[in-house]
C-alpha positions in Angstrom: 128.9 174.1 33.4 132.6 174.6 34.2 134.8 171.6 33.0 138.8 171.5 34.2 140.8 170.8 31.2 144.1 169.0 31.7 146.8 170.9 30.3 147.6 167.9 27.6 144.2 168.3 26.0 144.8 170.4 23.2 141.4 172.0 22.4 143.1 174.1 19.4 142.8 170.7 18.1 139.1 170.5 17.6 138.8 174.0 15.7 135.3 173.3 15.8 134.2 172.7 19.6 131.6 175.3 20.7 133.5 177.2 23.0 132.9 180.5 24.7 135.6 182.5 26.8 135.8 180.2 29.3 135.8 177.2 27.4 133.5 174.2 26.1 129.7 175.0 26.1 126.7 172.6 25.8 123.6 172.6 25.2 122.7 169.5 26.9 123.6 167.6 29.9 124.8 164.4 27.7 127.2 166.5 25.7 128.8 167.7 28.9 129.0 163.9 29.9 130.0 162.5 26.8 132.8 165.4 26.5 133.7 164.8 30.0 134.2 160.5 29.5 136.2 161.6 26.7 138.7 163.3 28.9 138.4 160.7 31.6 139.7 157.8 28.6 142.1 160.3 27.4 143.4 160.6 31.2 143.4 156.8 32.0 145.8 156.5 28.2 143.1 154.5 26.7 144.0 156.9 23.6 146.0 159.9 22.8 144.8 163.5 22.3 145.9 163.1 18.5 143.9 160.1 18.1 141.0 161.8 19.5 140.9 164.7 17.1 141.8 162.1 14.4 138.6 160.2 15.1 136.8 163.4 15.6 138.1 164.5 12.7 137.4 162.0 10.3 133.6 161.5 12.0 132.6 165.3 11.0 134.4 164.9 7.2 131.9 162.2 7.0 129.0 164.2 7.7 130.1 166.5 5.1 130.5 163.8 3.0 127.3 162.7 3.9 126.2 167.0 2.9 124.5 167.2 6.5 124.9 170.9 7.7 128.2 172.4 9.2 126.5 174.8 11.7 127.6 173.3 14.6 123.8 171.8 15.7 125.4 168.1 15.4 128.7 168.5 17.0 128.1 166.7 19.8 126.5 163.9 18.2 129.3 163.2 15.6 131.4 163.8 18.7 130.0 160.7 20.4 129.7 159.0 17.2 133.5 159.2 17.1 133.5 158.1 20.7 131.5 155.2 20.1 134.3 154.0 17.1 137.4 154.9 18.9 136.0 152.9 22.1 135.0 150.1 19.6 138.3 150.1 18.0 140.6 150.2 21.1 137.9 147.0 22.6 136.9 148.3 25.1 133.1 147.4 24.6 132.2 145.3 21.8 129.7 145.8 18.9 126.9 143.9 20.7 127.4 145.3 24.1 127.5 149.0 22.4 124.4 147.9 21.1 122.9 146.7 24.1 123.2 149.5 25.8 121.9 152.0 23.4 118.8 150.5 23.9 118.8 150.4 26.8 119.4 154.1 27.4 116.7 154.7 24.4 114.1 152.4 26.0 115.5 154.4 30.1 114.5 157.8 27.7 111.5 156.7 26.3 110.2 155.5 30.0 111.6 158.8 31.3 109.2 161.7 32.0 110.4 164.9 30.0 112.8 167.0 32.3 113.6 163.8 34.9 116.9 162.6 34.7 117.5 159.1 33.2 117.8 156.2 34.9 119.8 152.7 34.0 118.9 149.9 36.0 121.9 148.2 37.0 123.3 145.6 35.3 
């Protein structure tokens, strides 16, 4: 998947993005998404690239903290773990309504049949 990267978004930043040549890579289509409404907040000024990599930052110390692996198998997840807080903390969606909708998308996945795209009724 090729993603455009404004010029602001410092990926230096993230020393630890799985990257090829030609930029981010994923191994799933919810990385790319969750990567790519990371750079769509960033655009809009909801936060700054520094506060990003701060968040991101202090999600994967944790996980060290935590001794899970630093192979790069989980980046994406702590990625939108670190999403998740930042949008949280700037209010954009509350604790309940974060919640809401994560079970929502779990229950859309479960219902899902493997290799379909999921669906969100909506709201």
């Amino acid at each position: 998947m090729t993603t455009s990267i404004p010029r602001e978004v410092d990926l230096a930043a993230l020393p630890a993005l799985p990257r090829d040549e030609g930029g981010p890579v994923f191994k799933a289509p919810w990385e790319a998404q969750a990567f790519a409404m990371t750079l769509a907040l960033h655009a809009r000024g909801v936060f700054t690239w520094r506060e990003w990599a701060d968040a991101l930052a202090a999600e994967l110390a944790g996980a060290a903290a935590r001794g899970e692996p630093d192979d790069g198998t989980r980046y994406y997840e702590h990625w939108l773990a670190a999403l998740e807080k930042l949008v949280a903390a700037k209010k954009l969606v509350t604790g309940p309504e974060l919640a809401q909708r994560t079970d929502e998308w779990d229950a859309a996945a479960r219902a899902t049949p493997h290799g379909k795209p999921i669906e969100l009724r909506r709201r």
